[in-house]
N, C-alpha and C positions, 0 to 999 in steps of 0.2 A: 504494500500500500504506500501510493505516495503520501511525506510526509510533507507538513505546512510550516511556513516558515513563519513564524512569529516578529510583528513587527517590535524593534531592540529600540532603544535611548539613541543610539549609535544611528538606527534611522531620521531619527527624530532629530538629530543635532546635524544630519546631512542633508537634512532640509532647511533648516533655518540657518546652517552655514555657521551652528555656536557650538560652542565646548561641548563632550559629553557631561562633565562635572556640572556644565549651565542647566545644561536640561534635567540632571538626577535632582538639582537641589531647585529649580522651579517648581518640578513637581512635588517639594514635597513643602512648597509655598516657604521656602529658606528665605531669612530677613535679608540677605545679604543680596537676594535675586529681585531687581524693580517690579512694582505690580503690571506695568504692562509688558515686563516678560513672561510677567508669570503666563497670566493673558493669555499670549501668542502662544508660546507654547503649549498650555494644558489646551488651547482650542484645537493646535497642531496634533496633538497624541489623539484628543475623538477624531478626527477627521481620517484619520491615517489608523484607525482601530486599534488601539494601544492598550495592552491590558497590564497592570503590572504583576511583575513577576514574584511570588509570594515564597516561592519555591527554589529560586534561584541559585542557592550555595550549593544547594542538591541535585539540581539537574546534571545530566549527561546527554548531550545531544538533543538537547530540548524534550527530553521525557523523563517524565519522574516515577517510574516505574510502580506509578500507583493507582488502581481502579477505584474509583468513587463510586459509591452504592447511597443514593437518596430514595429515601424508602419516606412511609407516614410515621414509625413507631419503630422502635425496638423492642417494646413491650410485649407486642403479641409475637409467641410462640410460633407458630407461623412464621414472621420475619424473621426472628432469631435465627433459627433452621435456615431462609435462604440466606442469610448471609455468614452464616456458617459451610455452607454449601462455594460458596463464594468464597470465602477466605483461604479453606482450603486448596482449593485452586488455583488462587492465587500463587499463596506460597510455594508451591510447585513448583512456578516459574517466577521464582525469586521476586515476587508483586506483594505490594503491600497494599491496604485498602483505609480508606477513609470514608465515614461513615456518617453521612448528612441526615438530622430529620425534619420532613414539613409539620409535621404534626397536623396533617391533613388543610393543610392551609395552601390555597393557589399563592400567592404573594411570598410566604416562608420558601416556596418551592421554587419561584421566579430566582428569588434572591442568592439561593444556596446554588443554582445552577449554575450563576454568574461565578458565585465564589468557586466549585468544582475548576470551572473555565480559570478562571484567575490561579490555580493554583496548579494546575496545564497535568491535572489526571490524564493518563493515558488511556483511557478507556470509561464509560461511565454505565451503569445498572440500575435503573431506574422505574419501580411500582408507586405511581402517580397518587396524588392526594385527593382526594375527596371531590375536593373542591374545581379542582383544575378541566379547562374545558376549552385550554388553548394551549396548546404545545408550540408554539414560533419562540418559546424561551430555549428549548434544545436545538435549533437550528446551528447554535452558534458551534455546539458538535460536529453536529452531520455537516455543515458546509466548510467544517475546516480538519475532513477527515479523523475526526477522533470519534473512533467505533462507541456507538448507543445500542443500547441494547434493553425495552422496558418487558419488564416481568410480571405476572400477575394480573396486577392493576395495568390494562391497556390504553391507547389512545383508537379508536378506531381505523381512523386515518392520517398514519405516517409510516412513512415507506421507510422503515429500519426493521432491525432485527423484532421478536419479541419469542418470549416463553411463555405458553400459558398452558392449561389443562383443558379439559372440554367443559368449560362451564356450563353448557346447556345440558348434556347429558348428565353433568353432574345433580343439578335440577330437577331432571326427568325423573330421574334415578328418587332421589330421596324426597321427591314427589308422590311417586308410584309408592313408595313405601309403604308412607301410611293412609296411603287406601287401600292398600292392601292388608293394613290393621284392622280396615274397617271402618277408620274416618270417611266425613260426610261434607265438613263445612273447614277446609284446611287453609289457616290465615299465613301469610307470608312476610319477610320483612324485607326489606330493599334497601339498598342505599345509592350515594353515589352521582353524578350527574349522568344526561344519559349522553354524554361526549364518549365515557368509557363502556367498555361492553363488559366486564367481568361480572356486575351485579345483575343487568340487564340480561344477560345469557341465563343466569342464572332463574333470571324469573321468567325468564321468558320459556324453560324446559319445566318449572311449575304448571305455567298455564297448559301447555301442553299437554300433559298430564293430567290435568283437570277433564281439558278438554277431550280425549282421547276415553277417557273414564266415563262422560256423559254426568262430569258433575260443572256447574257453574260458575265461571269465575267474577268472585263478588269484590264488588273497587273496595268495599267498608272491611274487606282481612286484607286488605294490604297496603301495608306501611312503609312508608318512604322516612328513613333515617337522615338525619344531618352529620353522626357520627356512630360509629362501630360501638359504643359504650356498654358496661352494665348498666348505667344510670336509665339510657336511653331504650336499652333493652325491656326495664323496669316498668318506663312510662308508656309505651308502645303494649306492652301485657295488661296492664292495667286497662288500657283502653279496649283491646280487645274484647276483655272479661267484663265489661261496662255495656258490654253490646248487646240488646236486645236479646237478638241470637248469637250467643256467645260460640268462636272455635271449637272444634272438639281436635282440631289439630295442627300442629304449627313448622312450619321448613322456617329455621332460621338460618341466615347467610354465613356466622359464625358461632362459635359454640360457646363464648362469651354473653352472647344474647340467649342461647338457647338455657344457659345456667340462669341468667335474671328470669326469665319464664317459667323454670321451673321452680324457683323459690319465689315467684309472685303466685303462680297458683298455689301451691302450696298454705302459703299466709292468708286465704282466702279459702281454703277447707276444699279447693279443687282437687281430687283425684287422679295423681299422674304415674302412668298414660289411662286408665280408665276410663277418667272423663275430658282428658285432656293429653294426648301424646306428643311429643316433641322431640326433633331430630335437628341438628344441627350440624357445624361444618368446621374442618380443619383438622378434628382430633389430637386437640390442644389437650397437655394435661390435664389438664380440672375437667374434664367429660368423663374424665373413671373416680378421679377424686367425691365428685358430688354423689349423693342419695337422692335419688335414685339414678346411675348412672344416666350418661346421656348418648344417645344412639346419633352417630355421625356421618360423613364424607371423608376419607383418607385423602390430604394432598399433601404429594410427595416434593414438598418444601425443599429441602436438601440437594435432592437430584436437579431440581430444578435451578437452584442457584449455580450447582455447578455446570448445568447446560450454559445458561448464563454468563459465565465466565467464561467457559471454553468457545464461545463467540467471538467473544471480544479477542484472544489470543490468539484467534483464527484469524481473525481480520487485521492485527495488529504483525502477524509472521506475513501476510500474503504482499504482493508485490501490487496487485490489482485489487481494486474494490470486490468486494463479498456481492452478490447478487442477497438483497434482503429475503429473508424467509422466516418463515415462523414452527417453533418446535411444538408440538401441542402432545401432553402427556396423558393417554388415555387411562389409565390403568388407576382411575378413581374409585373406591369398593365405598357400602354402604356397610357399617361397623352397628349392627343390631345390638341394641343393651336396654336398661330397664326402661328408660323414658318415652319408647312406643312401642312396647311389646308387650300388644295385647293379644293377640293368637299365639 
């Protein structure tokens, strides 16, 4: 792969015909440098796309032999796995990783993208925030050859790498479940904007299910989240169970919400899975920890960061641009345990 050549100080000072030392201490607004050179010059470095170099003592041939992974959290189990997944592979091939998070925030995720860029990662790994529903903040990658690669959490449309699982089938799948427990009226919980498809696939292999069953898919079970939370998990169950015609079953997106569900009906003297079944997603620790276990989606977190990686490393050995494609990991299972197993 060809590489980019980053504009230096050294350009910057062969344009305006000044010292290098003029231009290091313009830019960092030196007393000693006049306000109107400051001026000319910091207008000189945006015009000429100047990033400074944050990494500099440590580079070798302008690469800092480090993959950056901006993910929402490190909290969820889930992430930790991929970028465990990630790490590993890295180190392999003597990579180090730096590890940004948005906290589901489009804006927190603008900003850290700029800073990955500013700090001239050689590759970057990227499961999009909540909130995000404009990707031209990663452009600054893909147009100056440094291999993108987003996981999980997708953009619909951007022609780069991506990893994901079959979210819809995964849907289908723990859909089908519990009607085939016997549920009637199965409420669902959603997040996400719909720029990305991970949550969306996901519901969308719900309704399928529904519909394929000859059961009805009603707008009042399903919830659209602003975040992945137990908090939010808590208030969304609450509602449910406030409904006229209350759920008798519920697909959550993650197994974090599927645990807030199970200890709201609970507090509430609901019967689970009896009169209330629940599956959820990830098979995050705490789905065997809780009473009544929680029946899940297996995704293969791990493997998936290290597909992840070995993208980037691909793209980063080849001589020629990678033809973008996408790895989708089928081998999703439904983990049957107390919390819908009523037959």
């Amino acid at each position: 792969m060809e590489e980019h050549r980053h504009v230096t100080i050294y350009d910057i000072a062969e344009r305006l015909n000044l010292a290098t030392s003029t231009i290091s201490r313009a830019l960092k607004d030196h007393h000693t440098i006049s306000e109107q050179t400051i001026k000319k010059v910091k207008q000189t470095a945006k015009e000429m796309g100047f990033v400074p170099n944050t990494l500099a003592a440590g580079l070798r041939g302008n690469q800092s032999k480090t993959i950056g992974i901006l993910i929402p959290t490190i909290t969820q189990p889930f992430l930790s796995s991929l970028i465990s997944g990630i790490e590993i592979t890295a180190r392999k091939s003597e990579y180090s990783v730096i590890i940004m998070q948005s906290h589901d925030s489009y804006e927190m995720e603008v900003d850290l993208a700029k800073s990955l860029y500013s700090n001239r990662v050689s590759g970057v790994i990227c499961s999009l925030a909540m909130e995000t529903k404009d990707t031209s903040h990663f452009r600054q990658f893909s147009n100056n050859n440094i291999p993108l690669v987003f996981v999980d959490r997708v953009p619909r449309d951007y022609d780069t790498f991506r990893v994901v699982i079959n979210n819809y089938l995964a849907g289908y799948k723990a859909t089908k479940h519990l009607i085939e427990q016997g549920c009637k009226r199965i409420a669902h919980l959603t997040a996400g904007s719909e720029f990305g498809t991970l949550y969306n696939e996901r519901k969308r292999g719900y309704t399928d299910a529904l519909l394929e069953h000859d059961l009805p898919v009603e707008n009042d079970l399903i919830i659209s989240l602003k975040e992945m939370t137990y908090e939010e998990g808590v208030k969304a169950s609450n509602h449910l169970f406030d409904l006229k015609l209350p759920p008798d079953g519920l697909f959550a997106p993650g197994d974090i919400l599927a645990v807030s569900a199970v200890q709201t009906a609970k507090k509430r003297g609901i019967k689970v899975p009896d009169q209330f079944a629940v599956i959820g997603f990830n098979n995050d620790p705490i789905s065997e920890i809780i009473e009544p276990n929680i029946s899940t989606i297996t995704h293969p977190a791990e493997k998936m960061g290290k597909a992840a990686a070995e993208l980037i490393f691909k793209n980063l050995k080849s001589v020629k641009e990678e033809e973008a494609k996408e790895i989708t990991f089928l081998n999703t299972q439904v983990l049957v345990r107390e919390s819908s197993k009523k037959i």
